[in-house]
LOMI-145960 format. One record per residue (C-alpha): x negated, y negated, z. Coordinates in nm, 4 decimals, decimal comma, padded with zeros to 6 digits. Example, Ala and Ser with C-alpha at 12.3 -4.5 7.8 and 13.67 -1.06 7.14 Angstrom:
2
<site x="-01,2300" y="00,4500" z="00,7800"/>
<site x="-01,3670" y="00,1060" z="00,7140"/>
***
This chain:
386
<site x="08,3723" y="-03,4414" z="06,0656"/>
<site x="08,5433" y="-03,4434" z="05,7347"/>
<site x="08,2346" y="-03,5781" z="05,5751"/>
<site x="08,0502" y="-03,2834" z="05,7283"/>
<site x="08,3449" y="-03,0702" z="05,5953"/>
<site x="08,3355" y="-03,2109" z="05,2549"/>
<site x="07,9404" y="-03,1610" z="05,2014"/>
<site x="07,9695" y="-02,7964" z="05,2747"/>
<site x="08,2522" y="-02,7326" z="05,0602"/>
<site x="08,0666" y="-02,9079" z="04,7885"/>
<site x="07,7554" y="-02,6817" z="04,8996"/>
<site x="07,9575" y="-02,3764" z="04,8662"/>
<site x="08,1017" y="-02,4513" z="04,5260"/>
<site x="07,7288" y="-02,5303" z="04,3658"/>
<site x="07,6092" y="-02,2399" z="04,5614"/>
<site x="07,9185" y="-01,9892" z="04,3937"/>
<site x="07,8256" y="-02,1577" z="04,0467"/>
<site x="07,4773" y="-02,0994" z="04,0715"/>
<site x="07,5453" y="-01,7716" z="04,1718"/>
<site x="07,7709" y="-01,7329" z="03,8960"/>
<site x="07,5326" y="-01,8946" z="03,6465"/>
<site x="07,2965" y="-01,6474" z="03,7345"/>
<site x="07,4703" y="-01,3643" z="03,6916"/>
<site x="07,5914" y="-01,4642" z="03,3958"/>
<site x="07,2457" y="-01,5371" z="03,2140"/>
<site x="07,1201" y="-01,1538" z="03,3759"/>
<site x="07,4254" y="-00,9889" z="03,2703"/>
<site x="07,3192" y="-01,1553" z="02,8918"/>
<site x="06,9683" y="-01,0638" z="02,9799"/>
<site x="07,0651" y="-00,6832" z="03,0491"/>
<site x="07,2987" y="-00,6573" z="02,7121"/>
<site x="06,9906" y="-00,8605" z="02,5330"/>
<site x="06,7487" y="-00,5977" z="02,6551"/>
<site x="06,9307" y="-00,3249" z="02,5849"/>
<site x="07,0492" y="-00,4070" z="02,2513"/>
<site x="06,6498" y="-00,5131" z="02,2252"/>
<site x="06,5801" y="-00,1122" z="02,3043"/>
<site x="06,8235" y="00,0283" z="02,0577"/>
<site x="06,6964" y="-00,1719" z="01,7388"/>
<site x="06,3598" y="-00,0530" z="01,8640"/>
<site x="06,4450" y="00,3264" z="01,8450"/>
<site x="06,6411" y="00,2779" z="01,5382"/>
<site x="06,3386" y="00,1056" z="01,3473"/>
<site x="06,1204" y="00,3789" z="01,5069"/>
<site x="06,3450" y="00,6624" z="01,3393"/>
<site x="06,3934" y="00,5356" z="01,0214"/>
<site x="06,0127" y="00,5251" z="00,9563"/>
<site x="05,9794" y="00,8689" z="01,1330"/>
<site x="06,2417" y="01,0430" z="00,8664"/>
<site x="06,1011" y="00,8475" z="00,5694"/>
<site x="05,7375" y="00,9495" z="00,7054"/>
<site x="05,8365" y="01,3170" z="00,7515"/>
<site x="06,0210" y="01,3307" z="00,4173"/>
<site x="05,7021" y="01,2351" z="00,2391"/>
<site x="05,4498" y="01,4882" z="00,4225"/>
<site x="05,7404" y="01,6912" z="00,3188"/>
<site x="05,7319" y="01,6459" z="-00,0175"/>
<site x="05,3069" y="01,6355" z="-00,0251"/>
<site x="05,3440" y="01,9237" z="00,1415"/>
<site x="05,5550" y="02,1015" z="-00,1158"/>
<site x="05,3522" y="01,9512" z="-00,3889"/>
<site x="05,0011" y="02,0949" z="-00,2487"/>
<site x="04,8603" y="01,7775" z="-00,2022"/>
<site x="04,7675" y="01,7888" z="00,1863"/>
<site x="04,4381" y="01,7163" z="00,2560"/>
<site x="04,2207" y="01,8460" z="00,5156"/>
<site x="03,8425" y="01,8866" z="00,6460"/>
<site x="03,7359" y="02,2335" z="00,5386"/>
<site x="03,6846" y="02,5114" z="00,8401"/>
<site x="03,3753" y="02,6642" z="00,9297"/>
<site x="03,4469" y="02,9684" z="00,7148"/>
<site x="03,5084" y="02,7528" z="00,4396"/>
<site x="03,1311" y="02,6498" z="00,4119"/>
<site x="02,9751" y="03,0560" z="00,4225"/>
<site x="02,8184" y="02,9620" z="00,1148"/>
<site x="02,5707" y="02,6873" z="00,0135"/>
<site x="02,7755" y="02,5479" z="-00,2894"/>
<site x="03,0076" y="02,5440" z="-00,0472"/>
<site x="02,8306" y="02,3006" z="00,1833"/>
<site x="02,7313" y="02,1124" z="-00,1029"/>
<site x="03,1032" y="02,0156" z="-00,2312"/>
<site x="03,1750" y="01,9235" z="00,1532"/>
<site x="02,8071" y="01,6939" z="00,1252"/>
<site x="02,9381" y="01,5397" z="-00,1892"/>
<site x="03,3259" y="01,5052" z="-00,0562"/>
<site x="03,2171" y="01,3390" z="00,2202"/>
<site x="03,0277" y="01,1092" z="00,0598"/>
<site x="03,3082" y="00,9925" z="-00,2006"/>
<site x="03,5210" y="00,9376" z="00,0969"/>
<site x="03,2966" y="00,7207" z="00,3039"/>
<site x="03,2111" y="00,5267" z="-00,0388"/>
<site x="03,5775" y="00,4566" z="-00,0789"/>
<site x="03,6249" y="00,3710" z="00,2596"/>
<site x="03,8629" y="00,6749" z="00,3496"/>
<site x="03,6996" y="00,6953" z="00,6970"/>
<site x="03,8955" y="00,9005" z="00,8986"/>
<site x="03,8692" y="01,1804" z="00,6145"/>
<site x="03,5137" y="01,1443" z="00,6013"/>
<site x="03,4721" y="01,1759" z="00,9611"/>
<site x="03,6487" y="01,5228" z="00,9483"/>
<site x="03,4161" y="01,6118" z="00,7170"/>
<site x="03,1537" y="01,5094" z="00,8587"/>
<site x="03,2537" y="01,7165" z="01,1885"/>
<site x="03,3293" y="02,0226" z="00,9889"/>
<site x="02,9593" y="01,9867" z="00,8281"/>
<site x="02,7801" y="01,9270" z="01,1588"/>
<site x="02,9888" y="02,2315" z="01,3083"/>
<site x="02,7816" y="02,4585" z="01,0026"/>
<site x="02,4318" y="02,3181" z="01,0523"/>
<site x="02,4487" y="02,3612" z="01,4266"/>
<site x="02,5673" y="02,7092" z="01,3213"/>
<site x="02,2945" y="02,7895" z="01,0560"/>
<site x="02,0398" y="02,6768" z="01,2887"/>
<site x="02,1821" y="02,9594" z="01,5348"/>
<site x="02,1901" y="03,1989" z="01,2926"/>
<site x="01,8558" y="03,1426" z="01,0748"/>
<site x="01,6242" y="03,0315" z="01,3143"/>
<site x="01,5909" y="02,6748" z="01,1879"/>
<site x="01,5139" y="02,7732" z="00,8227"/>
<site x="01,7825" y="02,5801" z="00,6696"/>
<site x="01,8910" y="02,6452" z="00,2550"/>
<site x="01,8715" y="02,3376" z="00,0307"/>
<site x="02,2176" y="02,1877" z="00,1424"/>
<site x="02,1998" y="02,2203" z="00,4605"/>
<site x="01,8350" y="02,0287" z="00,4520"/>
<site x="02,0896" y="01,7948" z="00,2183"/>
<site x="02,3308" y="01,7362" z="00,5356"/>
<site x="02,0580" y="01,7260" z="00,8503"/>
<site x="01,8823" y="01,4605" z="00,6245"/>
<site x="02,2125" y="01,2711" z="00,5628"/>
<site x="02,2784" y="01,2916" z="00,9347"/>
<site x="01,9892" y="01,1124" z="00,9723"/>
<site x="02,0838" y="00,8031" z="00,8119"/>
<site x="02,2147" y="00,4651" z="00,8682"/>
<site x="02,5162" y="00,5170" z="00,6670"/>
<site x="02,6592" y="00,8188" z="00,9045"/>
<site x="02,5872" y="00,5937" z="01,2301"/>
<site x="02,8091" y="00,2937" z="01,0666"/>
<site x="03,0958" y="00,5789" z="00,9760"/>
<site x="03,0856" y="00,7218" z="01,2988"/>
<site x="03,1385" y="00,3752" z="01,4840"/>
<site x="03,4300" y="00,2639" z="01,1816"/>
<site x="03,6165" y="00,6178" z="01,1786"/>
<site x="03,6743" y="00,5541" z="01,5386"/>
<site x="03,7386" y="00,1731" z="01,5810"/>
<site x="04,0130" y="00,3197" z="01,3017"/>
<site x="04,1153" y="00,6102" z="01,5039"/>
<site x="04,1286" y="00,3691" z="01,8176"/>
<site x="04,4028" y="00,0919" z="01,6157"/>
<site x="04,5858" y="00,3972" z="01,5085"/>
<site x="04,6698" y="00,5239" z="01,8391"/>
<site x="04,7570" y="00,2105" z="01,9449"/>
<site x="04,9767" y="00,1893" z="01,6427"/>
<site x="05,1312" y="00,5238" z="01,6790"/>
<site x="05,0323" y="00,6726" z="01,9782"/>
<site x="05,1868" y="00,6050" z="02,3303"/>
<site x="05,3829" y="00,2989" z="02,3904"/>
<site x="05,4113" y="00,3397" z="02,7726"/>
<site x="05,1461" y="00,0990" z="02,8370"/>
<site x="05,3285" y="-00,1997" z="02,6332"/>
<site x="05,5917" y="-00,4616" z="02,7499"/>
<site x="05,8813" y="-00,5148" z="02,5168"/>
<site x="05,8804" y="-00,8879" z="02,4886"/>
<site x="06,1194" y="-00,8999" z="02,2023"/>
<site x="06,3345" y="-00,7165" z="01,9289"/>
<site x="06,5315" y="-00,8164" z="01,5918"/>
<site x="06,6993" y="-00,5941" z="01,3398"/>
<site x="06,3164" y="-00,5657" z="01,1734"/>
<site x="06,0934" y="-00,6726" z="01,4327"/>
<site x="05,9376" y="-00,5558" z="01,7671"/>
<site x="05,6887" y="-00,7292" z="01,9676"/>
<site x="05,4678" y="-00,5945" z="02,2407"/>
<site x="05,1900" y="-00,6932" z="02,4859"/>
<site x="04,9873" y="-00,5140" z="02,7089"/>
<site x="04,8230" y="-00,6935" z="03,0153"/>
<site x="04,4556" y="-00,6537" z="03,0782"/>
<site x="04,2233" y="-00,7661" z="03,3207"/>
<site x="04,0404" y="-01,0841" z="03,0922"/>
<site x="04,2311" y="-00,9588" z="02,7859"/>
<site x="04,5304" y="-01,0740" z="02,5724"/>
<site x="04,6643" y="-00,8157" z="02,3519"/>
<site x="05,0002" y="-00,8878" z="02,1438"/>
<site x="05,1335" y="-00,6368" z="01,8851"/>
<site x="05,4177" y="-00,6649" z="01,6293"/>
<site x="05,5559" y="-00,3935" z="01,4500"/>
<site x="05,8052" y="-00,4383" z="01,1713"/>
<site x="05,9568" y="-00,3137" z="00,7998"/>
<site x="05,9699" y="-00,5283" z="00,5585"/>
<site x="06,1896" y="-00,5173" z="00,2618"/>
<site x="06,2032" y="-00,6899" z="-00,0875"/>
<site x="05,8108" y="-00,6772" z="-00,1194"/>
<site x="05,5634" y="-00,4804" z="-00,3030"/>
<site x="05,3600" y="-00,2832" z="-00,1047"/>
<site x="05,0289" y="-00,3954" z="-00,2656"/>
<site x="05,1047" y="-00,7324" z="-00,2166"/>
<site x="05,1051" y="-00,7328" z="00,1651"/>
<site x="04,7654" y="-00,5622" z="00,1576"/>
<site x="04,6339" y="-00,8424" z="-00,0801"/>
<site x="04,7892" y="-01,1334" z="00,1500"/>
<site x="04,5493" y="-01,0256" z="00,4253"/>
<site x="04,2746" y="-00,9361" z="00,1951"/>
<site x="04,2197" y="-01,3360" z="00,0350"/>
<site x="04,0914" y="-01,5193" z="00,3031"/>
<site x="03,9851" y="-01,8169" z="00,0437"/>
<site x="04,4003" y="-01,8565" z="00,0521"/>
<site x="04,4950" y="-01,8587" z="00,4076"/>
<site x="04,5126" y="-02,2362" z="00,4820"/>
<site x="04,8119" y="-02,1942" z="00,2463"/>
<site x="05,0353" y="-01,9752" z="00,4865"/>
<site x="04,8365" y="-01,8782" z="00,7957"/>
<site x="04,9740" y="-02,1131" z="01,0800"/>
<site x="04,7086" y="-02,3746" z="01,1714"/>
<site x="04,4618" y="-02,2809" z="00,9388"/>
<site x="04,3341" y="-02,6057" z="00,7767"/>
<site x="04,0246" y="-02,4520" z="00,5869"/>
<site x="03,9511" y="-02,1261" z="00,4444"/>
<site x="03,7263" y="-01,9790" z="00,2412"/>
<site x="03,5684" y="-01,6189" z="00,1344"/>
<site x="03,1891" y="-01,5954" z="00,2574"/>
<site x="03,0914" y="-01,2604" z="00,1186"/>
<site x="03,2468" y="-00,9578" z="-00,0754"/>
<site x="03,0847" y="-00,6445" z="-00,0532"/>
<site x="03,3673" y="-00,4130" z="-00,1760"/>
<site x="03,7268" y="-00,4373" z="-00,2839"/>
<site x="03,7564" y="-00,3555" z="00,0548"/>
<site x="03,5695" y="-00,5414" z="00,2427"/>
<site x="03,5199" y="-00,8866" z="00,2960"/>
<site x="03,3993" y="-01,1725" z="00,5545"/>
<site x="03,5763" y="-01,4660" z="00,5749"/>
<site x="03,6166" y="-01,8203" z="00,7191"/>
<site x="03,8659" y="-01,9510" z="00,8849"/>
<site x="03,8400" y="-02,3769" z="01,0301"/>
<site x="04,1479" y="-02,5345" z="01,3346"/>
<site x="04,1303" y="-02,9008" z="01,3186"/>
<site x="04,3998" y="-03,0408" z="01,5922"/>
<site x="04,3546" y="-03,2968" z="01,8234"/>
<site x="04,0311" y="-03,3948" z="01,6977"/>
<site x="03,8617" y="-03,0460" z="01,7552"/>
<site x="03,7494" y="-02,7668" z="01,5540"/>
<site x="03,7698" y="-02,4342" z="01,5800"/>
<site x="03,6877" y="-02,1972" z="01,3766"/>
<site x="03,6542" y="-01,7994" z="01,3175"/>
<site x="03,4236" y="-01,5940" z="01,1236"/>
<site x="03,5499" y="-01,2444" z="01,0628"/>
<site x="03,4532" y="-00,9270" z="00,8493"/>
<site x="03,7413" y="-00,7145" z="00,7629"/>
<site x="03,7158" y="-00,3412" z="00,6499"/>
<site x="04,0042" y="-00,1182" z="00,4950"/>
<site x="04,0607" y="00,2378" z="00,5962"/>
<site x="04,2397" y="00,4026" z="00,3460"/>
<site x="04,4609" y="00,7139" z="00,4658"/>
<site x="04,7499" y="00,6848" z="00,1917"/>
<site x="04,6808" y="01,0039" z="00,0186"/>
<site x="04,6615" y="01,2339" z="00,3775"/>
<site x="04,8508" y="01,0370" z="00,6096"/>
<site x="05,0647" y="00,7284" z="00,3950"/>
<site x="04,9005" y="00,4301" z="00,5684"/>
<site x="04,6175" y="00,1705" z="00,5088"/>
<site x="04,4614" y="00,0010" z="00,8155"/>
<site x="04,2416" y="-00,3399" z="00,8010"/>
<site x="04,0010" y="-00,3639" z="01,0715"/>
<site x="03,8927" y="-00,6759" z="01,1050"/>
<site x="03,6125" y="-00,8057" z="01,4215"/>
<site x="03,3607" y="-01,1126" z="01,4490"/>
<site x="03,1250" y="-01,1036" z="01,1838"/>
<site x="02,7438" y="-01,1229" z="01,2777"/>
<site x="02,4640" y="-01,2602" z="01,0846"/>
<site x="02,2924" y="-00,9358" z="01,1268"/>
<site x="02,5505" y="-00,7113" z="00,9097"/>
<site x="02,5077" y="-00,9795" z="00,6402"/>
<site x="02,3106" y="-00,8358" z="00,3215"/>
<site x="01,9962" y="-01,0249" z="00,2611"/>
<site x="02,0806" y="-01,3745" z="00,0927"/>
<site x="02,4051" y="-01,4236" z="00,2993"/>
<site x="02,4129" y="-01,6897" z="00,5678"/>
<site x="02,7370" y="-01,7202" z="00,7895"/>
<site x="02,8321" y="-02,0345" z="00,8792"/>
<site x="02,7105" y="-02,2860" z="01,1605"/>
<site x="02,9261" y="-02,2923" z="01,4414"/>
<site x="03,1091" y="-02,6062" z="01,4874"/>
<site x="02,9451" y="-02,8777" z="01,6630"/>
<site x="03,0178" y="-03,1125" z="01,9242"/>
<site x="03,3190" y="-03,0165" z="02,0881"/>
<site x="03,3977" y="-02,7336" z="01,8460"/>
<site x="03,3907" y="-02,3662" z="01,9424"/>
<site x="03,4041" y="-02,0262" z="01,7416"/>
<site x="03,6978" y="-01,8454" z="01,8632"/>
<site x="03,6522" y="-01,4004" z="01,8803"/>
<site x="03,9146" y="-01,2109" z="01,8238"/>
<site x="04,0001" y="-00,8198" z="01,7238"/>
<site x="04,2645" y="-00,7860" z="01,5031"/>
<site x="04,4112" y="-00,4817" z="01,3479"/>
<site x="04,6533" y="-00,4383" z="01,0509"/>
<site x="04,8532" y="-00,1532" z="00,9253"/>
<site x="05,0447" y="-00,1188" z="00,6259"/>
<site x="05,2393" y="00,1752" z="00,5750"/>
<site x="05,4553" y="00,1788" z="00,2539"/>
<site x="05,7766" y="00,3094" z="00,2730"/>
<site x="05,9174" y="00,2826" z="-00,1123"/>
<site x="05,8302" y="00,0737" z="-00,3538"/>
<site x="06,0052" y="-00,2017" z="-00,2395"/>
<site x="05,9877" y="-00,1785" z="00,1600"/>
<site x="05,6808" y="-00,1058" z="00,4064"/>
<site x="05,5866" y="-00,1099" z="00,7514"/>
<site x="05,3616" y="-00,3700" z="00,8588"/>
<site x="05,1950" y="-00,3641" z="01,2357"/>
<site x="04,9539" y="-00,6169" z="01,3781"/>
<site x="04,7838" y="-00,6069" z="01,6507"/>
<site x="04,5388" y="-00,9287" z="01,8299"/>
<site x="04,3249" y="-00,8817" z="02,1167"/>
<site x="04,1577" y="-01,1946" z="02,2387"/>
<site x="03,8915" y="-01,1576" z="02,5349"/>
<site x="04,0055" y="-01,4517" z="02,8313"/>
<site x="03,7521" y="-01,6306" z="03,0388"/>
<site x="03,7509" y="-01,4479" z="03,3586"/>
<site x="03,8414" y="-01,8560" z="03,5340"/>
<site x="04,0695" y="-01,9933" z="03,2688"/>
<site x="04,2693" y="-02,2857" z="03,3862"/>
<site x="04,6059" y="-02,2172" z="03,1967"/>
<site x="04,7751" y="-01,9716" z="03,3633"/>
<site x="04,9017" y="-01,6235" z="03,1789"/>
<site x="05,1955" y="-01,7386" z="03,1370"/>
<site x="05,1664" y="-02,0475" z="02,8826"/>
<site x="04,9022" y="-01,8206" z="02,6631"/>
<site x="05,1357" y="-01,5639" z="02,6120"/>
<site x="05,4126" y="-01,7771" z="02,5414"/>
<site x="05,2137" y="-01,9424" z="02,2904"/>
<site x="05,0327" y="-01,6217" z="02,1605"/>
<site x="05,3048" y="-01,4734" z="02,0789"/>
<site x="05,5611" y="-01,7907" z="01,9462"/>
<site x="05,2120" y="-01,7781" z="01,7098"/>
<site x="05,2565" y="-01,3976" z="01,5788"/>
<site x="05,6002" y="-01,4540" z="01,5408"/>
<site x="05,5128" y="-01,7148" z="01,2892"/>
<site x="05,2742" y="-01,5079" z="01,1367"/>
<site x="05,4596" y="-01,2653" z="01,0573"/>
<site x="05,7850" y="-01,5204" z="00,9243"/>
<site x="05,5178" y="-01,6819" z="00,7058"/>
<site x="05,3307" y="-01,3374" z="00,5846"/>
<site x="05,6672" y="-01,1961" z="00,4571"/>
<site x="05,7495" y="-01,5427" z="00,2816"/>
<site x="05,4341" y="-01,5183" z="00,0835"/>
<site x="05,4936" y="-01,1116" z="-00,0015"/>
<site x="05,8556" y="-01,1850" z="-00,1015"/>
<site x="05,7548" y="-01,4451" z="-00,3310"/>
<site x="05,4972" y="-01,1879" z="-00,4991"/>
<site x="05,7466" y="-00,9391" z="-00,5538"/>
<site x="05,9603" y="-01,1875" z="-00,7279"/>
<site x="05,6943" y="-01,3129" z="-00,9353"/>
<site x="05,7081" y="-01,6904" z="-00,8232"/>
<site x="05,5566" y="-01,9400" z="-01,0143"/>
<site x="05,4804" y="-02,1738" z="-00,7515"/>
<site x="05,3124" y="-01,8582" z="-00,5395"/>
<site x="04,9247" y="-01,8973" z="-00,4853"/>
<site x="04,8991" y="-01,5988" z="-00,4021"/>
<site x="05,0753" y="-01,5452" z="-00,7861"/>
<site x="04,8480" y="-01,7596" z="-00,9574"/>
<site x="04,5208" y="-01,5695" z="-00,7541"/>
<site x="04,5822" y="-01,1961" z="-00,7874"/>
<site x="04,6856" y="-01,2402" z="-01,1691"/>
<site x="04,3605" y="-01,3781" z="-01,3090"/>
<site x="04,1277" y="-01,1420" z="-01,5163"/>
<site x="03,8677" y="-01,1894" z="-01,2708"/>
<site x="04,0534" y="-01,0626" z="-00,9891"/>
<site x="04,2246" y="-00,7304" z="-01,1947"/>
<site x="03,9688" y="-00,4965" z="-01,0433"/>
<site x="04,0459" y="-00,5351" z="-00,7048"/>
<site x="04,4056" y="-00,5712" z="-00,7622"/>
<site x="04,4159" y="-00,2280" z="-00,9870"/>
<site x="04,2155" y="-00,0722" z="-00,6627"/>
<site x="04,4465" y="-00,2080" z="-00,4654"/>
<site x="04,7915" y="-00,0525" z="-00,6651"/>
<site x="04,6177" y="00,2273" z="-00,8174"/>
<site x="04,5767" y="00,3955" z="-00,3827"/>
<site x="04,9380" y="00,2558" z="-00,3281"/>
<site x="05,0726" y="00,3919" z="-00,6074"/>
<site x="04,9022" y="00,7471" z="-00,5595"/>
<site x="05,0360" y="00,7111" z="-00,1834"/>
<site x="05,4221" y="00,6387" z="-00,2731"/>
<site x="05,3725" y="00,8923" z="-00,5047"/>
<site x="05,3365" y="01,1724" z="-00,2385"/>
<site x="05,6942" y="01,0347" z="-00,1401"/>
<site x="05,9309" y="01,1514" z="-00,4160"/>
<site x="06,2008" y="01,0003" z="-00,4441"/>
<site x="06,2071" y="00,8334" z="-00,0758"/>
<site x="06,4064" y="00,5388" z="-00,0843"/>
***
């Protein structure tokens, strides 16, 4: 009997601190989340009032940009400015101005044909040729995979899970059927605001920072802009590897932001003479992914940087959900640690940077005066926002 006694009392007292144990690490997980959800909405305002005070100041300044209306193009060398505008914009890969455009100028040809009978003037025979092309079918599909990132940049976060929060980080997921998607959204200080755009831009230098990259190299450059790129995993005696091309959409004159789009490249977008390459063999794999970038500078010395992965899941995977995002997002946490390394030691001019050493030879100044020259024009619309 006192046996029996003394095994229940011992029950009781693991049972109490088990109890207590638990309560303890949700009472931490409560304070944790909440403290989690006030960081978030302070981050969130203090790039809301240094966003408002610079379409505030463009504002003031005359400088706001927008597609012209329908009554704007009465008149034919009207149309033909809006032709030409349109064009400079998709050349410089301002997309989501160019698609305005472009929506403004469809709006008057479907209206001159209404109104003329199909006999169309010069510049409207300009446009419905234009609208014809290849060109306006690949702006089209870019102005709204950009649109697309944006909203899921900007737009409504009721569909993400708050997975975790620091004084200049947030992280989010959202959970979809055969679909990992993993977001972070941060401000970064003590960096240059050109430099984080030309950290993701060099893929030839991202086996020096990018976490598990062993090989990298740049396949093909078609703009200052644009590149495709090569990344190769060796671990555990397999290889992986990823070919991507990544695109720039630049909105820091209208809206104060930059995005980098950047999706599995395919042989078929490759100009003639450029061969991606082979996928690994043997055990090897390519690995897909969509991955979306937005940098938003803030002053000259802080900017907003947001980056989003979504990585398609085999509809049978073996590892449960679980261990992927665990590991999915311990990996964007390093990517981002590593990323804002590499910036900070830009900005302070370091001479054992790489990234240093790359952007400062005279072969690479006319990307990297590209590059400053849009920044520079975009903190510009700031004022004096600090």
């Amino acid at each position: 009997t006192e046996s029996l006694i003394l095994i229940l009392a011992l029950a009781v007292e693991l049972f109490t601190a088990l109890l207590l144990a638990w309560l303890f690490l949700r009472s931490k997980a409560v304070v944790h989340r909440a403290r989690a959800l006030h960081v978030v909405a302070q981050l969130e305002s203090d790039v809301a009032s240094k966003r408002l005070a610079r379409l505030q100041y463009a504002a003031s300044e005359g400088v706001a940009q927008h597609a012209p209306s329908r009554s704007m193009l009465a008149s034919e060398a009207a149309v033909d400015s809006a032709i030409d505008a349109l064009v400079d914009a998709k050349q410089n890969y301002r997309y989501l101005e160019a698609w305005e455009q472009l929506e403004a100028l469809k709006a008057a040809l479907a209206e001159s044909r209404l109104t003329s009978h199909g006999s169309l003037s010069a510049p409207l025979e300009r446009l419905s040729t234009l609208l014809r092309s290849d060109g306006v079918a690949e702006l089209e599909e870019r102005a709204r995979t950009c649109q697309k990132a944006l909203d899921a940049f900007n737009g409504d976060q009721s569909g993400w899970t708050l997975v975790s929060a620091t004084d200049s980080m947030t992280m989010r997921r959202r959970d979809e059927p055969n679909k990992l998607i993993v977001k972070i959204d941060a401000v970064l200080n003590g960096v240059r605001p050109a430099d984080t755009l030309m950290v993701w831009r060099e893929g030839g230098l991202y086996s020096s920072w990018f976490p598990m990259i062993s090989r990298s190299s740049v396949v093909h450059e078609r703009h200052h802009a644009e590149t495709v790129i090569h990344l190769v995993v060796q671990s555990f005696g397999q290889t992986l590897d990823l070919v991507l091309r990544g695109y720039g959409c630049d909105n820091l004159l209208s809206s104060g932001y930059f995005l980098l789009i950047v999706r599995p490249a395919r042989q078929s977008e490759m100009p003639e003479g450029v061969t991606l390459p082979p996928k690994p063999g043997g055990l090897g794999m390519r690995v897909k992914a969509d991955i979306d970038i937005l940098v938003e500078p803030l002053s000259p010395t802080s900017v907003r940087f947001a980056y989003m992965i979504t990585q398609k899941l085999p509809p049978h995977l073996a590892v449960p959900r679980w261990m992927i995002n665990f590991v999915v997002q311990h990996g964007m946490g390093q990517i981002f640690s590593k990323m804002e390394n590499v910036a900070r030691g830009m900005a302070q001019n370091s001479v054992k940077s790489v990234h240093v050493a790359h952007v400062t030879r005279k072969e690479y100044l006319p990307t990297a005066n590209w590059i400053r020259n849009r920044v520079d024009k975009g903190l510009s619309l700031a004022g004096h926002v600090e």
